[in-house]
N, C-alpha and C positions, 0 to 999 in steps of 0.2 A: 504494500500500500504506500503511495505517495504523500506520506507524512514527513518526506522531506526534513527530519531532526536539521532544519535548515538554524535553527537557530543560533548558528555561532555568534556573529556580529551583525550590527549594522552596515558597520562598510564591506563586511563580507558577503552582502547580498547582489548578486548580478543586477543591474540594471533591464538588462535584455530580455529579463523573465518574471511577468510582474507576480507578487505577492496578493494574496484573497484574502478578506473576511469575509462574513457573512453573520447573519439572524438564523438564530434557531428555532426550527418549527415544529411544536409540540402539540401533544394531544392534550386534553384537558377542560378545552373549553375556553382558557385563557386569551385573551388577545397577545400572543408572541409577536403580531405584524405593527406593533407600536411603532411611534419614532421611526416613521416611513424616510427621514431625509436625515438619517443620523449617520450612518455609516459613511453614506457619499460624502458629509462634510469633515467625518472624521479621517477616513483616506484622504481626502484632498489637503487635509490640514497636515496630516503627518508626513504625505510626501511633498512638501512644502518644507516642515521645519525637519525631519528626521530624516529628507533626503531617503524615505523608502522610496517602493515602486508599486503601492497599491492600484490594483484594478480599481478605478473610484466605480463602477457601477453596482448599483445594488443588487446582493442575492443573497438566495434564501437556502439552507439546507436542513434535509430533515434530521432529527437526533438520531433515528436508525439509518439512515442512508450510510452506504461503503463513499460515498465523495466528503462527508464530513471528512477524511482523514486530506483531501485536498486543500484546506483550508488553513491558515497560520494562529487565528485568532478569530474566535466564535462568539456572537454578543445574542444574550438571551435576556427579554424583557417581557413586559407583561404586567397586566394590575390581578387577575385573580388566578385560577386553577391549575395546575399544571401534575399530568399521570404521564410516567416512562414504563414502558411494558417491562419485562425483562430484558427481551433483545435491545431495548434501545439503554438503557441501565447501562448490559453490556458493552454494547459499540461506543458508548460516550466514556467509558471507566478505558476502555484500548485504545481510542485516540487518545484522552489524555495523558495515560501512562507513558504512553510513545510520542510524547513530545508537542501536542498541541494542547492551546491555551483557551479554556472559557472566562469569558467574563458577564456575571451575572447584575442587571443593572433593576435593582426595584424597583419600578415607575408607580406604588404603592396599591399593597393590596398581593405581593407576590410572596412576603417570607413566608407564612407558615407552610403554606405549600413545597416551596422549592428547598424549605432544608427538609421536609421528608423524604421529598422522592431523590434530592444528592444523597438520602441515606443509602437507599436503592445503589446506588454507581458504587459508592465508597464507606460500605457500612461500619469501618476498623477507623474512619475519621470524623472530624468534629471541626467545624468552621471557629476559627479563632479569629482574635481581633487583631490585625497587625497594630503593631508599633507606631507612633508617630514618625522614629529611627530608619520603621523599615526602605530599605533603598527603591521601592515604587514610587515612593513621595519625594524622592527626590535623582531625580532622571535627568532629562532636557532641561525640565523645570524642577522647580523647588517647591512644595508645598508642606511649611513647617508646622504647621497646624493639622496633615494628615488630609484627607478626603474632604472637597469643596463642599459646603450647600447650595446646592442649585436651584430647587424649588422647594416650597412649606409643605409640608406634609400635617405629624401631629406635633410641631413644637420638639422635635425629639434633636438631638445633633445625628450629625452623620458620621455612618461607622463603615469601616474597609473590612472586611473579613476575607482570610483563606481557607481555602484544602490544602494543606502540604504532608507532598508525598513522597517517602525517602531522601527529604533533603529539600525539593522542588516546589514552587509555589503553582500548581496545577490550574486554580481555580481563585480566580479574584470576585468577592461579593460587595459590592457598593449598594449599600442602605440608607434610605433615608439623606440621598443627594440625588439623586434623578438626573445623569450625568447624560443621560440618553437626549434628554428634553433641551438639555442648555447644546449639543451638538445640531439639535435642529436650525432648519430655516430661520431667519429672525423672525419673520412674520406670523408663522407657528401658535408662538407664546412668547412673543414682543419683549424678549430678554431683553438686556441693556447687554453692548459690547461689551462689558468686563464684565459682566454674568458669561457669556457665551464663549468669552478667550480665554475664563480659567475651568472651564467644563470639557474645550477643545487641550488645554493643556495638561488635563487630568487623566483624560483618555491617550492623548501622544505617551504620557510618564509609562500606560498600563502598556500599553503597544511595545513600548522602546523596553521595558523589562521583560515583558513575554520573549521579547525575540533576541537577548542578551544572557539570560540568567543561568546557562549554561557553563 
């Protein structure tokens, strides 16, 4: 499978062969097709300042699909529901293992759900809260106070959480900042540019660590 453990460096990525993300598309009921203009702004942005080579057009892959393993970096959102069969459990716990990166973004109304069914994938793990220290927060950019608030939710602050697996940060969870929403169009939900540049530099930090931390 073409999981490409491409992850050595940044400058170590060919130009000539562009890199993919994509949205994960789940059963459940849940709306996973949120934040329809997030990705696109988020590749454009990253191969801009991190000189990647994302594909900026948007796609979708499903969590049991054999092409999730094509992908560098997988962004999963959504406000309510979300069920993984066993097979998709499965293929999401082997891509990750083998080197690719989810990153789960609450647009709220998504945890109780999604820390069950990541029990599913990864039942021997327990999403922890990174560090303010940990080195995602400070990438490209710096962010010394740890994960942006982008939109109000309950009053709550925003928390980063991981899966780490033998050493590796598998799985980045952004709670209660809705980093998907400050990546949309401006017109969307009429952020202010410096709501929308440190939601855009928050998602480069996750990117440029996914694809470094080896």
């Amino acid at each position: 499978m073409a999981i490409f453990l491409l992850f050595a460096s940044l400058s170590a990525v060919g130009q000539s062969e562009k890199l993919k993300m994509a949205k994960l598309k789940y059963n459940g009921g849940g709306d996973w097709y949120a934040n329809k203009t997030a990705l696109p702004n988020l590749a454009r942005f990253c191969n801009q300042y991190l000189r990647t080579s994302f594909d900026e057009e948007d796609a979708v892959v499903e969590v049991g699909s054999p092409e999730l393993f094509d992908y560098s970096y997988i962004y999963m959102t959504g406000h309510g529901n979300v069920v993984f069969s066993s097979s998709e459990a499965e293929n999401l716990r082997n891509y990750l293992v083998s080197g690719g990166f989810l990153h789960i973004d609450d647009n709220y109304g998504l945890d109780p759900y999604i820390r069950l069914e990541m029990k599913k994938v990864f039942p021997e793990l327990e999403f922890i809260e990174l560090p303010l220290d940990h080195p995602i927060y400070d990438q490209k950019f710096k962010f010394e106070k740890g994960l942006p608030k982008i939109h109000e939710h309950d009053n709550k602050p925003p928390q980063g959480f991981g899966l780490i697996y033998e050493g590796r940060l598998l799985c980045y969870y952004s709670y209660e900042s809705d980093l998907g929403n400050g990546w949309e169009d401006k017109r969307i939900h009429n952020d202010t540019e410096a709501v929308r540049q440190n939601a855009l530099r928050m998602g480069a930090n996750i990117i440029a660590f996914a694809l470094t931390q080896y």
